[in-house]
N, C-alpha and C positions, 0 to 999 in steps of 0.2 A: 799730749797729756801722758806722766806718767802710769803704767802698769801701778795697780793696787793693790790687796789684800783684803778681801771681805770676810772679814773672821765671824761667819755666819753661815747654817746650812738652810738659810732661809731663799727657796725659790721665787717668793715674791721679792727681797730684796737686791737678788739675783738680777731681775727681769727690769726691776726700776733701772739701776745703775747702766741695765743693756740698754735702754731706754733714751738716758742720758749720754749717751756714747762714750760713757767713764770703762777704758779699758781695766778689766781684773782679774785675777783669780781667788779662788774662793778653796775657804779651810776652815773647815767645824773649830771651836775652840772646846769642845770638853768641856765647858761650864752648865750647872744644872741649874737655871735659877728658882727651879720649887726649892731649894735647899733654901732658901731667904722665908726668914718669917717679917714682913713689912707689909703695914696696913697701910700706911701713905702714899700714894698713888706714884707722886715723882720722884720720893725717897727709893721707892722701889725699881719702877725703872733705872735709874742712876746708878742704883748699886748691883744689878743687875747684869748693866753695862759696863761697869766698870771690876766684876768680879771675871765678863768675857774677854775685858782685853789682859788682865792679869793671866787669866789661863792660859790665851795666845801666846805673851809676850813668856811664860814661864813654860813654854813648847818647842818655841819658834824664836830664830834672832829676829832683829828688827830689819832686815836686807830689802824689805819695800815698803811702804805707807800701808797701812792698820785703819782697815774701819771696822768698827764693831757696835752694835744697836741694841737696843730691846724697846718693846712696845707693851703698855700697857691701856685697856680699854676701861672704861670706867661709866659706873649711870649710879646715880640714889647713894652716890660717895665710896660704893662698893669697887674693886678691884675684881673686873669679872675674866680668871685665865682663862687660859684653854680647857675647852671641852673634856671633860673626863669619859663620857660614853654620849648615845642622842638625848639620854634624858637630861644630862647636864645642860648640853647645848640649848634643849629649846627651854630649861629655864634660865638660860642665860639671855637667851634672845628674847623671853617674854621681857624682862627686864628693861632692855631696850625699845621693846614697842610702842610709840608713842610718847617718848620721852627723848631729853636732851642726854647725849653719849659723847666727852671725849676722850679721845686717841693719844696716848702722849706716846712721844718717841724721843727715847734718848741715845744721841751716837757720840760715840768718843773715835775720834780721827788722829793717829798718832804716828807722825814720821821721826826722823831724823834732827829737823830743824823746828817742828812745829807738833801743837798738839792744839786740837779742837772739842770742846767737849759744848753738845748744845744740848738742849732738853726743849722739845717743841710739842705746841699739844693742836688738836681740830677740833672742832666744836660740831656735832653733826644735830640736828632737830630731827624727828625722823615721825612718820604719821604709823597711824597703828599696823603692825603685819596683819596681812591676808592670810586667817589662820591653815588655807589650803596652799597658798605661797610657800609658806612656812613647812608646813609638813612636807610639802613639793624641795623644799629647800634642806629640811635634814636627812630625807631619804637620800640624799645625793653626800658623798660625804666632802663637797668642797671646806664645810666648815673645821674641821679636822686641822688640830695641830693652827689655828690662827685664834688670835686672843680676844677674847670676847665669842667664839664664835661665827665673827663678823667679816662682811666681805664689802667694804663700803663699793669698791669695784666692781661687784656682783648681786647678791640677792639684795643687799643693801640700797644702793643705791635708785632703785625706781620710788624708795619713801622716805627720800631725804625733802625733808619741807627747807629747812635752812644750812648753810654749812658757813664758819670761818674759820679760817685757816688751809694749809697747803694738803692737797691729797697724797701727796707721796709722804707727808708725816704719816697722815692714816694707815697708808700701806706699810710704813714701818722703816722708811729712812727719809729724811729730810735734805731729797739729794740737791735742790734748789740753791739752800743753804751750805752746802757742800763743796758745790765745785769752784765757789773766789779761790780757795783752799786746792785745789788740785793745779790749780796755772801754774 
């Protein structure tokens, strides 16, 4: 399998790709996406994504395969980003308690001879937080810098009632869907 380009300083999508035994290196692309004013949940992902690989590809030539992602969390139609400080976070997470939350993940994959653009979303059911869980959980600053808050991997996951869809969308690449694309 080719060497790649994760045009992401994200250590969760780091960790998937390590995961999947997709060899890479990894290169912030300089795109801010608070700069986007988009209420639409997958408009925004999309353009999000696709404003990351324009930063990459207007940095960098294209001399290895390009992936680039964003992840957008979502409950009550609301786009919930990242955490501004703890008090953001635990009203972002009251948000999700006890309610239906998905995870959309858009990646744009761009080589040479190929370009891939998916937009994938998870549907997670989740039972009320444990308001001492919770506080257990923002004293800790895992939630920091991840969208929504949320860590289906972690404090999330022991109140997942239902889930569909793939968890490495949740986490923020949809590497499943990825690797036909790498052979």
């Amino acid at each position: 399998m080719q060497t790649i380009v994760l045009g992401s300083s994200s250590i969760t999508r780091a960790e998937l790709l390590s995961r999947f035994g997709v060899p890479f290196v990894q290169r912030d692309t300089g795109f801010d996406e608070e700069q986007l004013r988009i209420d639409d949940p997958a408009h925004f992902v999309y353009h999000a994504t696709k404003g990351k690989m324009q930063s990459y590809l207007e940095t960098y030539a294209l001399d290895m395969p390009v992936l680039c992602a964003d992840t957008v969390v979502t409950a009550n139609r609301q786009i919930l980003r990242k955490a501004k400080d703890r008090a953001d976070a635990k009203r972002i997470l009251e948000l999700q308690s006890g309610n239906t939350v998905s995870i959309m993940t858009c990646m744009i994959y761009k080589s040479k001879t190929c370009e891939l653009i998916d937009l994938a979303s998870t549907n997670y059911r989740f039972a009320p937080f444990d308001k001492a869980d919770l506080e257990a959980y923002l004293n800790t600053d895992a939630w920091v810098g991840k969208a929504g808050a949320c860590m289906v991997e972690g404090f999330c996951k022991s109140y997942i009632h239902e889930v569909t869809g793939l968890e490495s969308t949740a986490m923020g690449l949809s590497v499943e869907r990825l690797l036909p694309f790498l052979s």
